[in-house]
C-alpha positions, 0 to 999 in steps of 0.5 A: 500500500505504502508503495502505492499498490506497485512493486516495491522500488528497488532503486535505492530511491528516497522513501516516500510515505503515502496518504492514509486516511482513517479511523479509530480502527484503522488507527489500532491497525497502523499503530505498530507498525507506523509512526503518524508523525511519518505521514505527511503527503496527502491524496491516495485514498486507502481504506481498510474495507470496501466502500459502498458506491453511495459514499463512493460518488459522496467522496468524488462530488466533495472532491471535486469541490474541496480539492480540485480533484487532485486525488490521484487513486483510491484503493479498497484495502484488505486490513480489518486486521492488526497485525502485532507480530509476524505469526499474531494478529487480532480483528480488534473486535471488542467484547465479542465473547460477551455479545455471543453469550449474550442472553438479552441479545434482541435475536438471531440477527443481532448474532449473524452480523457478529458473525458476519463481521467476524468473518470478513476480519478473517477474509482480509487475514487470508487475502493478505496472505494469499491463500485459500486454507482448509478449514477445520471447526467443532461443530454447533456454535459460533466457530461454525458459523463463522466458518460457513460464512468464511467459506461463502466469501471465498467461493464467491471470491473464487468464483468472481476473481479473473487471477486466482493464483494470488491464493494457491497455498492452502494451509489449515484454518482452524478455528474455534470458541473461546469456550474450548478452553476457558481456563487457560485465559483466567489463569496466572502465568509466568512466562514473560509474554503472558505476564506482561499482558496481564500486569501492564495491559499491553496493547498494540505492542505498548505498554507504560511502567508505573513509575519507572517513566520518571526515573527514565526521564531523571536519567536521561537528564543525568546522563546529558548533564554529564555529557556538557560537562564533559564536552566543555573543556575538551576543545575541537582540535583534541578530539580530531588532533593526531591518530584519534580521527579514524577512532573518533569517526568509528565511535560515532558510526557506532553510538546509534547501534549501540544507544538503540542496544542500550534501550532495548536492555534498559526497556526489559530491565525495567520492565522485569523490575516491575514485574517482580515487585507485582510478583512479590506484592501479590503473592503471584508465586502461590496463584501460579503455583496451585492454579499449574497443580489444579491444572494438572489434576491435584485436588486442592484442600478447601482450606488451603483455597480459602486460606488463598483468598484471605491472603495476598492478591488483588481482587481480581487475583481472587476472583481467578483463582476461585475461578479455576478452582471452579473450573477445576471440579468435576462435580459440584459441592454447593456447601464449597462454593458458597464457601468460596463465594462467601470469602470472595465477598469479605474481600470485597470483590465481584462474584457475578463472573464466579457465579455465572460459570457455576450457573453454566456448570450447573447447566452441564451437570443437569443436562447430564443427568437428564435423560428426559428433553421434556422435563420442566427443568431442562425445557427452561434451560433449552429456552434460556439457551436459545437466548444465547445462540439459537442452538442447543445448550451444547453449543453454549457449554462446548468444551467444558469438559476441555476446561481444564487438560491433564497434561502440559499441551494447551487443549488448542495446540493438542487439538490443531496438531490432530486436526494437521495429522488428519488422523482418526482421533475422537476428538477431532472426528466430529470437527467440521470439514470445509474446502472452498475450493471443493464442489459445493456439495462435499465441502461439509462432509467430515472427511479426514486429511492431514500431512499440514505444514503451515496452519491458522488458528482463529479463536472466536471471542478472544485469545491470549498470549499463553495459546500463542506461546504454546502454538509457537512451541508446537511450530518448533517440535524437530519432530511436528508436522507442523512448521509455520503457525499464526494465531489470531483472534477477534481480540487479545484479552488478559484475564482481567478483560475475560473476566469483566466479560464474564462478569458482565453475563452473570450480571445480565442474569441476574448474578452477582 
């Protein structure tokens, strides 16, 4: 785009920045890659999406008011996305998990435009990219219908484009609901991705370290007041007199590699110091530490929880913990819960994101004892889940039990390496199989293909840095199929961001 939609000059030419023009959202997309201060010549129009005609023929009649149509080109761009790393990227579509769960929602049209929008995000990914994967989905729910409507638009790409080989390579999509693996986005991590993010609210690859700017700045001016002083009384012909000149010359070609390496030391030193001191603060060792065993397996001890939860922490530490703790349970003990939620309350902290997963929990538990789809019981919870997605209460409750895994892998990473081997698996088995390049009727049939190299994974309601780490590590097996991974999802959410979602839903059911 920058290069006007040409081939790159490699002339060695003076570069030239073009005009981007626009919004709050395109800001997001811009932000970690370009410097607006560097944009600075105007009119070449590009936008992010495609412009109806309507506002088209609005934007030539006002320009040849206002600018003497001095306008050269105007260009529809594929960027509904931001791009933070070169395997991550996010639609930056806010909230989403809250909107699809959403039990007031006005109906079903409320949640096919989500879809909708989601979709056309993942459709700039892969016309970015140039490629037309094969997509991979469990079936029921929001994945699903994302993935019906992904494969639409790109079979009436296909079938409009006049040169289709912009997109030959076909890797795997995989998509899937955050409710696969709800846990591993409240949880307390230690690596150093996942605790930045959870700490300093990272946010377009920046972030701002309490306090630590003010010292920065007291020594940057230290640093410059030893510079003049210095410098003052040391004259132009001692620097430059004698065998110095050649020395001289290389220090100063040096001093921006060696200031920008200085930087960067300076940026993670302070970085880590903050992190400890939370880390200290907060007891965030203890978190961690039972929350990896509970993952694991290991049973906790009811007092040593509520012991936990009047300790150290802030509250959303709390709220968490008992969160996984919940999660952790395969059957539910009422007089324990209202043990935790008692402690939570004398810690002054919010119960409705606790109180809504144990009302989905419970759910479960009761659809799983019932065998009767007639009963009073499950007759209301079909309606109250109807709410929600139009489906059956299994599409709301996909993966609980994958809430929590018995071993090290992330239920994601072990679910796209089975889905990239294509081989019999119960796990994947049932997931949906869609081909756009395929004929139209078996693009749904649930056939099996493996022997992937290169794969997307797309999480609809949000992902986190913990999944991306451990896909990153999946990606770099000497033994794995699969070499080259990219995650993404309609945002990247901290725990706290996942848990305000959640406690948002307990709140619009009266929980809390």
């Amino acid at each position: 785009m920058l290069n006007l939609n040409e081939p790159l000059d490699q002339s060695g030419g003076a570069e030239c920045f073009k005009v981007l023009i626009y919004d709050d959202f395109c800001k997001d997309v811009i932000a970690p890659l370009i410097s607006v201060k560097d944009l600075r010549h105007t009119f070449h129009l590009n936008f992010s999406s495609s412009i109806p005609r309507p506002l088209l023929e609005n934007l030539a009649s006002g320009t040849l008011h206002h600018s003497g149509g001095s306008i050269e080109r105007v260009h529809d761009q594929y960027l509904e996305f931001v791009t933070l790393e070169d395997s991550l990227f996010s639609l930056s579509q806010h909230s989403v998990y809250a909107q699809l769960n959403d039990p007031s929602a006005t109906g079903r049209g409320d949640i096919e435009e989500m879809v909708e929008k989601i979709a056309n995000g993942l459709f700039h990914v892969l016309a970015t990219l140039g490629v037309v994967p094969v997509i991979r989905c469990p079936v029921g729910g929001p994945a699903e219908m994302v993935a019906l409507s992904l494969d639409t638009k790109l079979r009436h790409h296909l079938l409009l484009s006049k040169n289709n080989s912009l997109m030959t390579s076909r890797p795997l999509l995989c998509i899937f609901d955050r409710n696969i693996d709800l846990a591993v986005g409240i949880q307390h991590d230690f690596r150093y991705r996942p605790l930045v993010h959870d700490l300093l609210g990272l946010k377009l690859n920046s972030l701002i370290i309490p306090e630590i700017e003010a010292h920065l700045n007291k020594y940057k001016e230290d640093v410059e007041e030893v510079s003049r002083r210095t410098s003052g009384g040391t004259t132009s012909t001692d620097l430059i007199g004698g065998g110095n000149t050649k020395h001289l010359m290389d220090a100063v070609n040096s001093l921006p590699e060696l200031t920008s390496r200085k930087q960067v030391i300076d940026k993670h030193t302070n970085i880590a110091t903050f992190l400890l001191g939370q880390i200290k603060e907060r007891s965030l060792d203890v978190y961690t530490t039972k929350e990896n065993a509970m993952i694991k397996g290991a049973r906790i001890n009811l007092s040593d929880l509520l012991s936990v939860l009047k300790t150290k922490g802030t509250k959303m530490d709390k709220v968490r913990f008992a969160i996984m703790y919940l999660l952790s349970l395969d059957t539910l003990h009422q007089p324990d819960l209202e043990a935790v939620e008692l402690a939570l309350r004398e810690a002054e902290a919010d119960t409705s994101a606790f109180l809504y997963l144990k009302k989905i929990k419970s759910l479960n538990v009761s659809l799983a004892a019932s065998s009767s789809a007639n009963s009073a019981s499950r007759s209301n919870i079909v309606d109250w889940a109807g709410m929600l997605y139009d489906q059956s209460i299994n599409a709301v409750t996909a993966g609980v039990k994958n809430l929590l895994t018995g071993d090290q892998q992330l239920a994601v990473a072990r679910t796209v390496e089975a889905l990239a081997e294509g081989k019999p698996n119960p796990e994947t088995d049932s997931y949906l199989f869609l081909d756009p390049r395929a004929s139209k009727s078996g693009s749904t049939s649930h056939v099996m293909g493996g022997g992937f190299r290169e794969a997307i994974v797309f999480m609809v309601g949000g992902g986190n840095y913990i999944e991306y780490s451990s896909l990153q590590e999946l990606s770099q097996q000497p033994q794995g199929t699969l070499k080259n991974i990219i995650y993404g999802a309609t945002e990247i959410l901290n725990a706290t961001q996942l848990v305000e979602q959640l406690a948002i839903l307990g709140q619009k059911i009266g929980l809390g």
